[in-house]
Biopython code that builds the backbone (N, CA, C, O; Angstrom):
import numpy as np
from Bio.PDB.StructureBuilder import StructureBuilder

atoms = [
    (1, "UNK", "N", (-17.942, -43.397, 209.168)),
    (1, "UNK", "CA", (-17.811, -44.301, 210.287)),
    (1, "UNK", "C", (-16.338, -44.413, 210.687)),
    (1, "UNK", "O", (-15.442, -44.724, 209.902)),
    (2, "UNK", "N", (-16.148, -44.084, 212.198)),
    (2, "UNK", "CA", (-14.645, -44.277, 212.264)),
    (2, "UNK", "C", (-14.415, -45.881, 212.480)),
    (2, "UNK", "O", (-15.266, -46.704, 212.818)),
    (3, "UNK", "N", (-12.709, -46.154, 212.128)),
    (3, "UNK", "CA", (-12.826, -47.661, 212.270)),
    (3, "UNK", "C", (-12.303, -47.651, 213.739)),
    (3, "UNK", "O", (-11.583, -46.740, 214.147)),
    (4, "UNK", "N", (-12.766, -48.898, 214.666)),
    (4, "UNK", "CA", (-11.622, -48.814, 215.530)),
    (4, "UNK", "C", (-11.020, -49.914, 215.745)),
    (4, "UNK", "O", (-11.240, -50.801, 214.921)),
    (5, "UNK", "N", (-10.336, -50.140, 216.581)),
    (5, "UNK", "CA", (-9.497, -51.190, 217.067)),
    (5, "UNK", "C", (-9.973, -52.541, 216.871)),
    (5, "UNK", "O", (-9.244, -53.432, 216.436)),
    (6, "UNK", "N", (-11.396, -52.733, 217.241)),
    (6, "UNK", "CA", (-12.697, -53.470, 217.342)),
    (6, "UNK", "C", (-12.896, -54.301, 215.896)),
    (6, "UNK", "O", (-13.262, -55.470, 215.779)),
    (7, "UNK", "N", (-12.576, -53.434, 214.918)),
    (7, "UNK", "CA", (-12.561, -53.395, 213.642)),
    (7, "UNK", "C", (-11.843, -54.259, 213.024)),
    (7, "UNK", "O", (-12.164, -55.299, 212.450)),
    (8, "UNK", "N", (-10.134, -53.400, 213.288)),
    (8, "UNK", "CA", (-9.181, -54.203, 213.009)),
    (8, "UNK", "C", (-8.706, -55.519, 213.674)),
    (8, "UNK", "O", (-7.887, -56.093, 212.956)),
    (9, "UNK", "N", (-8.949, -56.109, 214.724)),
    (9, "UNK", "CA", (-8.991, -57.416, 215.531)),
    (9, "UNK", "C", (-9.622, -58.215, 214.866)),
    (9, "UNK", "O", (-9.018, -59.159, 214.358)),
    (10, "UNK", "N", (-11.056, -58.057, 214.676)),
    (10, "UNK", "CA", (-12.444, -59.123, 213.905)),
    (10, "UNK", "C", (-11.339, -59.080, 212.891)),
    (10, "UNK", "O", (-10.624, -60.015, 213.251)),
    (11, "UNK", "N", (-10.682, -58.443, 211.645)),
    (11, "UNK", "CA", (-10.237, -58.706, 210.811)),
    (11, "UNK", "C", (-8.878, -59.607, 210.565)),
    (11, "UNK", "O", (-8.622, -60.320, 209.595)),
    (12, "UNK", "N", (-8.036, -59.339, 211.821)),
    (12, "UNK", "CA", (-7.215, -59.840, 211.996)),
    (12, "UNK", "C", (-7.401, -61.549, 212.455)),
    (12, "UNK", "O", (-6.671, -62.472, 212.094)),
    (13, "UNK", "N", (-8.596, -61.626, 213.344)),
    (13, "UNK", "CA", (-9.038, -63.118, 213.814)),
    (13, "UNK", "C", (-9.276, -63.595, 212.616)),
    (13, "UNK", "O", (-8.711, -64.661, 212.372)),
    (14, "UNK", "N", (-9.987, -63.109, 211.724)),
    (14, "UNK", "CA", (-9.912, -64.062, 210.032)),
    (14, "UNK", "C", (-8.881, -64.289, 209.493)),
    (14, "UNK", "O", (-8.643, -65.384, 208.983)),
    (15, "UNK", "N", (-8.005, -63.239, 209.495)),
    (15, "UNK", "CA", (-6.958, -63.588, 208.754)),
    (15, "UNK", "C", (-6.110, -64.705, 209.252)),
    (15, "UNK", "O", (-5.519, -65.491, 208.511)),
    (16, "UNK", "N", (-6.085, -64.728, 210.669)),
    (16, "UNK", "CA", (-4.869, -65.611, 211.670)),
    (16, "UNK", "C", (-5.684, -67.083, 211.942)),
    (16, "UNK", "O", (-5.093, -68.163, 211.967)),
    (17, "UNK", "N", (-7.256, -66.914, 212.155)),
    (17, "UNK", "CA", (-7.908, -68.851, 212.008)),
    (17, "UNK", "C", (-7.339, -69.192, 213.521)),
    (17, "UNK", "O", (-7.705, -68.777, 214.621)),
    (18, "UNK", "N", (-6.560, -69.881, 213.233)),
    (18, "UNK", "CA", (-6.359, -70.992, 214.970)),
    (18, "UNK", "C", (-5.010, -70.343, 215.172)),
    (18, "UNK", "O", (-4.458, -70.494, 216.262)),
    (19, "UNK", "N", (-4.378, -69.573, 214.138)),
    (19, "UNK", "CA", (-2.478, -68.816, 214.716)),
    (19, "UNK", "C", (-2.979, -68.291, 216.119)),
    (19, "UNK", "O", (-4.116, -67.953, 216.449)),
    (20, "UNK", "N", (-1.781, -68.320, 216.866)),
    (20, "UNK", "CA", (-1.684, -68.075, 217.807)),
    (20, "UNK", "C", (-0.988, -66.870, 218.310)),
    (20, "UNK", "O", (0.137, -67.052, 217.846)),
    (21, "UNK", "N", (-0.936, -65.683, 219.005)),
    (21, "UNK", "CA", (0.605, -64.320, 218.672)),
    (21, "UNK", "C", (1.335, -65.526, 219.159)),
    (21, "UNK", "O", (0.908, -66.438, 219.867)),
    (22, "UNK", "N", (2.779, -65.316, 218.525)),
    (22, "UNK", "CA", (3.943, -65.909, 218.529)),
    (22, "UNK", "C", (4.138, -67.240, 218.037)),
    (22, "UNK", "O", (5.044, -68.031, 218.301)),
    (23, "UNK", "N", (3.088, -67.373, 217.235)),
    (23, "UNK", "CA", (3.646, -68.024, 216.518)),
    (23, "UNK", "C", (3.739, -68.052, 214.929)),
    (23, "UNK", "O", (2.890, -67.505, 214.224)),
    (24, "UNK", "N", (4.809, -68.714, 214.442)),
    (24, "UNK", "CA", (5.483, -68.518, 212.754)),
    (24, "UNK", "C", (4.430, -68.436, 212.089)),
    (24, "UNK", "O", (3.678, -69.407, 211.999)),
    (25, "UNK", "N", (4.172, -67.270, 211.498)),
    (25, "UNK", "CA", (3.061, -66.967, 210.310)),
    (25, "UNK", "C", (2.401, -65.709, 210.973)),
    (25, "UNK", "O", (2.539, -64.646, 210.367)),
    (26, "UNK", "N", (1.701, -65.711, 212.150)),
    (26, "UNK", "CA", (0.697, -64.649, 212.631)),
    (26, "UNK", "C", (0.836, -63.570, 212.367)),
    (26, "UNK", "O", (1.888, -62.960, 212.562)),
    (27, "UNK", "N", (-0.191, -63.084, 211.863)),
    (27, "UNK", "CA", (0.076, -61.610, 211.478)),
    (27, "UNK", "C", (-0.563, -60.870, 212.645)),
    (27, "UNK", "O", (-1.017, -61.396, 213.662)),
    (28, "UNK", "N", (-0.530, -59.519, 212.339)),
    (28, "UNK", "CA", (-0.770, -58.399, 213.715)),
    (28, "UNK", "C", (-0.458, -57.096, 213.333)),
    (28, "UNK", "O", (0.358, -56.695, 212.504)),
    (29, "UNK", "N", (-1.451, -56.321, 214.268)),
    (29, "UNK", "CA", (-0.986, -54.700, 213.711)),
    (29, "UNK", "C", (0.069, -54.427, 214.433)),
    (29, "UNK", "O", (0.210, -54.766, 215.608)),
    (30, "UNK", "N", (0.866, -53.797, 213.766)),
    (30, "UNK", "CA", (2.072, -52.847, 214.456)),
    (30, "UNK", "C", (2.057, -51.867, 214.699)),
    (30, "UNK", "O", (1.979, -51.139, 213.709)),
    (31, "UNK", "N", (2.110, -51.157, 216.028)),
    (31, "UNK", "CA", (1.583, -49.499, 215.819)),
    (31, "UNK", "C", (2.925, -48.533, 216.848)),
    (31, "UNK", "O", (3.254, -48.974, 217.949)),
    (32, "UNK", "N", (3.437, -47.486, 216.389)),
    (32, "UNK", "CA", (4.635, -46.490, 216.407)),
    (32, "UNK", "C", (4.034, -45.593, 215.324)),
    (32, "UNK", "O", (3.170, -45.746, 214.460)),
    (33, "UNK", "N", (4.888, -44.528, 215.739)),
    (33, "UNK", "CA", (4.654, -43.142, 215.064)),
    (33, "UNK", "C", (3.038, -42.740, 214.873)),
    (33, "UNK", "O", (2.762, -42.473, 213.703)),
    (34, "UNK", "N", (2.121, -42.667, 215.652)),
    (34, "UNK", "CA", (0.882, -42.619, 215.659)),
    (34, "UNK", "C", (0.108, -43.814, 214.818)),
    (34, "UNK", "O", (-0.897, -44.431, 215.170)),
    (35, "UNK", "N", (0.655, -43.915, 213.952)),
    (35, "UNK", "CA", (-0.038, -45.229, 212.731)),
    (35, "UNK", "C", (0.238, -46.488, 213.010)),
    (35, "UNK", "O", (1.049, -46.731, 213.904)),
    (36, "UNK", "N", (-0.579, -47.841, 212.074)),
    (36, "UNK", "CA", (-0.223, -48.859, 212.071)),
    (36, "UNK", "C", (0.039, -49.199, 210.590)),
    (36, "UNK", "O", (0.132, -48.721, 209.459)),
    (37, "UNK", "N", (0.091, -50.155, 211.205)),
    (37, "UNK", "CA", (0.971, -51.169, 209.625)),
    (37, "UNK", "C", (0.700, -53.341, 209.765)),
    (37, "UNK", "O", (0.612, -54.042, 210.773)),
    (38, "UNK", "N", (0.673, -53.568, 208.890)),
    (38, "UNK", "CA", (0.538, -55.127, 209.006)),
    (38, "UNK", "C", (1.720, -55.492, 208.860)),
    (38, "UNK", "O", (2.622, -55.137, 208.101)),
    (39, "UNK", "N", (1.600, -56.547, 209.989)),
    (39, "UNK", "CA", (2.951, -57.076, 210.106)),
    (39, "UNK", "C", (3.240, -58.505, 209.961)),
    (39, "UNK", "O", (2.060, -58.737, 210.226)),
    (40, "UNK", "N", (3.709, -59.625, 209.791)),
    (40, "UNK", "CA", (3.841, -61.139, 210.281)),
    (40, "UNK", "C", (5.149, -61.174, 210.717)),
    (40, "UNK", "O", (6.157, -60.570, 210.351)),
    (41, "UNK", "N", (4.835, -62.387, 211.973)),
    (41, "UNK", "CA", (5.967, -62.925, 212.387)),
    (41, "UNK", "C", (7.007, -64.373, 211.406)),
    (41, "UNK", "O", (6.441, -65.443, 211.181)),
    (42, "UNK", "N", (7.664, -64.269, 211.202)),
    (42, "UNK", "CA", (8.615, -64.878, 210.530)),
    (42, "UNK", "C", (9.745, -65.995, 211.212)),
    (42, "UNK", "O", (10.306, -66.962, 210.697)),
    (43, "UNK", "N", (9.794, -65.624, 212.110)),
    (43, "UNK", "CA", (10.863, -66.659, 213.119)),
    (43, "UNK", "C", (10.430, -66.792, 214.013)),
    (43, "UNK", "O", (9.414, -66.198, 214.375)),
    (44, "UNK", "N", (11.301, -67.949, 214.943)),
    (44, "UNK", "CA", (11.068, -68.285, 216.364)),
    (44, "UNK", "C", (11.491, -67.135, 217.357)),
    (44, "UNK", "O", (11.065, -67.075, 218.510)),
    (45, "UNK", "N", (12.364, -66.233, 216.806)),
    (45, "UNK", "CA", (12.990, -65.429, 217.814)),
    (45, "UNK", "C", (11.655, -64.079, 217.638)),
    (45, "UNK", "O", (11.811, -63.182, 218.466)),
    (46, "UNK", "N", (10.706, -63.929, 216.896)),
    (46, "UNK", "CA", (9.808, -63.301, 216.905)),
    (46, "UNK", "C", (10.314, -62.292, 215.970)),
    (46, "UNK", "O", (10.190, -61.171, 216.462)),
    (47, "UNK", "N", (10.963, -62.277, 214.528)),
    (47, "UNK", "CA", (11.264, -61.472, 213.230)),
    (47, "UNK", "C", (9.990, -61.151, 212.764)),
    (47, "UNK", "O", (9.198, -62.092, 212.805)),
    (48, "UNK", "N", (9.484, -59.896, 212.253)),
    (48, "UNK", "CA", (8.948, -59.503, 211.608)),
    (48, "UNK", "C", (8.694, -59.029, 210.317)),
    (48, "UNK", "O", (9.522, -58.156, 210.060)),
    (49, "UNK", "N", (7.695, -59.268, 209.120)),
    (49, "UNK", "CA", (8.280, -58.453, 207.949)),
    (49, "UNK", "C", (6.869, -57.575, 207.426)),
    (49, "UNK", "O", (5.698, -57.914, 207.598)),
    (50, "UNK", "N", (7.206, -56.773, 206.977)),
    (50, "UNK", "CA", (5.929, -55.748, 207.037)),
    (50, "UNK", "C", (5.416, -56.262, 205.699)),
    (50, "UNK", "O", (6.140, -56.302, 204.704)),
    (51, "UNK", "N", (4.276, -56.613, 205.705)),
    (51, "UNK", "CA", (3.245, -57.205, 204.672)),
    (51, "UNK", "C", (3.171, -56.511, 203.455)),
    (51, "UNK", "O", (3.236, -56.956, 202.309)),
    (52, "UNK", "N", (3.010, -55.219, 203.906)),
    (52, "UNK", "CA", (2.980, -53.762, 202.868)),
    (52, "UNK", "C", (3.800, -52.642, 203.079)),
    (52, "UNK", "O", (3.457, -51.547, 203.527)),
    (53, "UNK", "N", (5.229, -53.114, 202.618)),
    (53, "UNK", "CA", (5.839, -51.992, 202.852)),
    (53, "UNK", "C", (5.488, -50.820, 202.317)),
    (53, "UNK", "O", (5.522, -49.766, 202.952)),
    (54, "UNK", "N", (5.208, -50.898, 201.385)),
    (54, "UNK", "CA", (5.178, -49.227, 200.843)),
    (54, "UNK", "C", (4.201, -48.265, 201.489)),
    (54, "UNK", "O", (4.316, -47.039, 201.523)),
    (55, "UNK", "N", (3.103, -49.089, 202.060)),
    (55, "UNK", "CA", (1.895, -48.210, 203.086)),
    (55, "UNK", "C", (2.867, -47.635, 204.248)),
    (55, "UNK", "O", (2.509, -46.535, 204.668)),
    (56, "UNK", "N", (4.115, -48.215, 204.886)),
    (56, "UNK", "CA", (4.558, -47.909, 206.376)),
    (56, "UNK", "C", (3.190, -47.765, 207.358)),
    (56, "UNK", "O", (2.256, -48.554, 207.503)),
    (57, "UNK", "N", (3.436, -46.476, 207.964)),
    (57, "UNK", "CA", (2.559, -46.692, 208.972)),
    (57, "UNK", "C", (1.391, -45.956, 208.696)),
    (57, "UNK", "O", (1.710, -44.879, 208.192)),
    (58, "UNK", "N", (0.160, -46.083, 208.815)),
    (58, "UNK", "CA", (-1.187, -45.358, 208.106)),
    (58, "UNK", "C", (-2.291, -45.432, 209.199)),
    (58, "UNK", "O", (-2.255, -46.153, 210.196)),
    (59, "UNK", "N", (-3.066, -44.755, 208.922)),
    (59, "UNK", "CA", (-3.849, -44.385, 209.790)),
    (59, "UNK", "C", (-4.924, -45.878, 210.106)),
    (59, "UNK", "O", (-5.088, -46.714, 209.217)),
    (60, "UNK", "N", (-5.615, -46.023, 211.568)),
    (60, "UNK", "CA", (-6.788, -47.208, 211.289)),
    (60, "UNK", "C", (-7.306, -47.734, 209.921)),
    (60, "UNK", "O", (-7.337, -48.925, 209.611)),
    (61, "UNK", "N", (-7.726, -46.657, 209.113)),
    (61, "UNK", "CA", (-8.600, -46.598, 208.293)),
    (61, "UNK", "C", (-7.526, -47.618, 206.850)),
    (61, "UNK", "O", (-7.862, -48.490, 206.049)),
    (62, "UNK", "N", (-6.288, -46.963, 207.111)),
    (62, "UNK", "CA", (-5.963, -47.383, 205.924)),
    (62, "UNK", "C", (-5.587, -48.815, 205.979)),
    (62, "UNK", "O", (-5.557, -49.555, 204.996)),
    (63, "UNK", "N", (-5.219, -49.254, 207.543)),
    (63, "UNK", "CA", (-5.004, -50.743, 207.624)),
    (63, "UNK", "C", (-6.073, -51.650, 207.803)),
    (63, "UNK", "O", (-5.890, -52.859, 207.946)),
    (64, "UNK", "N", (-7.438, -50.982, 207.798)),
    (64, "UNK", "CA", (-8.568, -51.803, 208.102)),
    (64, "UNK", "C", (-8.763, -52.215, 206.336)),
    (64, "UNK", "O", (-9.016, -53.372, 206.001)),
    (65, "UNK", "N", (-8.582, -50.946, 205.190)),
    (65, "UNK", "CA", (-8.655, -51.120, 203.703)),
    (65, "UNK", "C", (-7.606, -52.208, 203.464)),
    (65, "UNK", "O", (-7.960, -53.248, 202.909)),
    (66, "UNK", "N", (-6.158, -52.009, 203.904)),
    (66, "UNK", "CA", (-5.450, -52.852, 203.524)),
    (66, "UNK", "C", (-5.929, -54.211, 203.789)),
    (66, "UNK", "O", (-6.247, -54.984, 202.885)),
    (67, "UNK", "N", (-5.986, -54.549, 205.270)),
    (67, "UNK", "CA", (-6.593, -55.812, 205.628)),
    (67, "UNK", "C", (-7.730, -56.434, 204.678)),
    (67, "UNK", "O", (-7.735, -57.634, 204.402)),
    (68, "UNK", "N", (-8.427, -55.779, 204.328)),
    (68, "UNK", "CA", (-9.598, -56.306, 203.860)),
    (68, "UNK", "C", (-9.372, -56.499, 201.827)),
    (68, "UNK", "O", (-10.077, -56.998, 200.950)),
    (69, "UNK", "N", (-8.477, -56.035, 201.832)),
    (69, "UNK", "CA", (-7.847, -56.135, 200.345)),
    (69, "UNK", "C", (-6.907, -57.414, 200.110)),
    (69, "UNK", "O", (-7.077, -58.232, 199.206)),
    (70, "UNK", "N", (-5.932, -57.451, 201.029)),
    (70, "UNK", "CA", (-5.409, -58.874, 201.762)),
    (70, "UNK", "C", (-6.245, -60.007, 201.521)),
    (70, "UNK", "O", (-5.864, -61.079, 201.051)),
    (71, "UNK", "N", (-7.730, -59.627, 201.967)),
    (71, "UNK", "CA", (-8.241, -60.930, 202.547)),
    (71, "UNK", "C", (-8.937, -61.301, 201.408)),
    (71, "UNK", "O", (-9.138, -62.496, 201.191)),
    (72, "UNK", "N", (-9.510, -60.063, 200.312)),
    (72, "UNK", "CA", (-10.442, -60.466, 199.260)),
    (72, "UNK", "C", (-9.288, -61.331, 198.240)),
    (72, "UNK", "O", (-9.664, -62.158, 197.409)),
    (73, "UNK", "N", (-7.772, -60.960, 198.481)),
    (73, "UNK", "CA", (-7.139, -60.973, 197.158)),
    (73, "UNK", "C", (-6.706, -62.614, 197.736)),
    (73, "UNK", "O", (-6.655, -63.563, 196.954)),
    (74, "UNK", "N", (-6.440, -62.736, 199.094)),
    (74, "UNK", "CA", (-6.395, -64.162, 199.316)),
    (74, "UNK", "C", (-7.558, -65.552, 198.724)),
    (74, "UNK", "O", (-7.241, -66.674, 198.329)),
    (75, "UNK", "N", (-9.110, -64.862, 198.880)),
    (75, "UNK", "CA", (-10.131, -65.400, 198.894)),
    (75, "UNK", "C", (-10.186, -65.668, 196.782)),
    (75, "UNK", "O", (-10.601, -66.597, 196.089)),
    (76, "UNK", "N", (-9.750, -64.765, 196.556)),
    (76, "UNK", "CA", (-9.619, -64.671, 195.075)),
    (76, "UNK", "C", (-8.644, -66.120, 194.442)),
    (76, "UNK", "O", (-8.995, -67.039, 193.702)),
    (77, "UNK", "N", (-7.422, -65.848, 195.052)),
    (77, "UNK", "CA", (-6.580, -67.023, 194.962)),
    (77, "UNK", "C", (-6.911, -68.469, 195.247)),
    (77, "UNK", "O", (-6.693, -69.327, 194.391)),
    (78, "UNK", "N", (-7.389, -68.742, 196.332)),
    (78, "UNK", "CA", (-8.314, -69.508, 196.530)),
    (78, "UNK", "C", (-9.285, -69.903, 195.429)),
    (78, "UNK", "O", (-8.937, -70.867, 194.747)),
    (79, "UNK", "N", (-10.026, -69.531, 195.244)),
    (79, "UNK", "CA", (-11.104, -69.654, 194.040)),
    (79, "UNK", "C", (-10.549, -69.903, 192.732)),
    (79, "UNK", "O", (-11.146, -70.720, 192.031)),
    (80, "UNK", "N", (-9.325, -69.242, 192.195)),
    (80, "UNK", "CA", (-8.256, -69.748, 190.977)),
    (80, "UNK", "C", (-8.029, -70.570, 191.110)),
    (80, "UNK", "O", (-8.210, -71.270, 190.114)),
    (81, "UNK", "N", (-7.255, -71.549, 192.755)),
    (81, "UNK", "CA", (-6.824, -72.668, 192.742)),
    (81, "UNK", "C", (-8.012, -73.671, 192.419)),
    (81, "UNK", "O", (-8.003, -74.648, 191.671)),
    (82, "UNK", "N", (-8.835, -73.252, 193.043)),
    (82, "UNK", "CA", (-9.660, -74.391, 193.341)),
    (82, "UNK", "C", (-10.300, -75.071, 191.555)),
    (82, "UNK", "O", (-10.488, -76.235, 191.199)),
    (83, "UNK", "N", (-10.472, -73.827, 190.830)),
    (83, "UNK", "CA", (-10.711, -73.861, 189.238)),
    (83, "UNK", "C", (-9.994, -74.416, 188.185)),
    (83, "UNK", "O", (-10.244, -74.880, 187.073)),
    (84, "UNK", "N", (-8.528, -74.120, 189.247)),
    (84, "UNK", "CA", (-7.478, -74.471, 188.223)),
    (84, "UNK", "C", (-7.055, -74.001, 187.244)),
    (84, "UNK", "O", (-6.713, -74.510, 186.176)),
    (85, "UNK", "N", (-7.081, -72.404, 187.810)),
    (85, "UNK", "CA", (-6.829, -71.137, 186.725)),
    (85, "UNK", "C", (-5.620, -70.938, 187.006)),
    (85, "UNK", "O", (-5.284, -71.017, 188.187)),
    (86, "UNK", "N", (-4.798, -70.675, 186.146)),
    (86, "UNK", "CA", (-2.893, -70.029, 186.036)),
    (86, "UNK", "C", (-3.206, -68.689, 186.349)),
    (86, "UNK", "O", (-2.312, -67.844, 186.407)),
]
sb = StructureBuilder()
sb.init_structure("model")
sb.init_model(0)
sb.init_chain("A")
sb.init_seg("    ")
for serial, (resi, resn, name, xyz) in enumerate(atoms, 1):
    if name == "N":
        sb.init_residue(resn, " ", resi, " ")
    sb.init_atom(name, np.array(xyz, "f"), 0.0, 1.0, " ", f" {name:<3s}", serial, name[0])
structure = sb.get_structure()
């Protein structure tokens, strides 16, 4: 199944909730050199810092995996806190 754009958005609307683009926190794909990459904004002047550097820029596929690894490992954390696991 190819992923597309379609893909990565639905994933991105979970991750971002009520964020808004431009504002402090939102994340978003970044796309140059044919690939993308996850990105968040960091400042008011619109700074960016790449979520996963070491991926750089990767194909749909690999930022739709990343995203969704993001989101399980967030959902994971979550569930520690809530237990009250170190």
């Amino acid at each position: 199944m190819a992923i597309t754009m379609k893909d990565i958005d639905a994933l991105m609307a979970r991750i971002n909730g009520e964020r808004k683009y431009g504002d402090v926190g939102y994340y978003y794909a970044m796309g140059a050199y044919g690939g993308w990459k996850f990105v968040q904004i960091v400042n008011e002047s619109g700074g960016v810092r790449d979520v996963f550097p070491r991926l750089g820029y990767g194909s749909k596929r690999d930022l739709y995996n990343a995203l969704t690894s993001f989101i399980e490992g967030r959902d994971e954390a979550a569930t520690l806190a809530h237990y009250g696991i170190k």
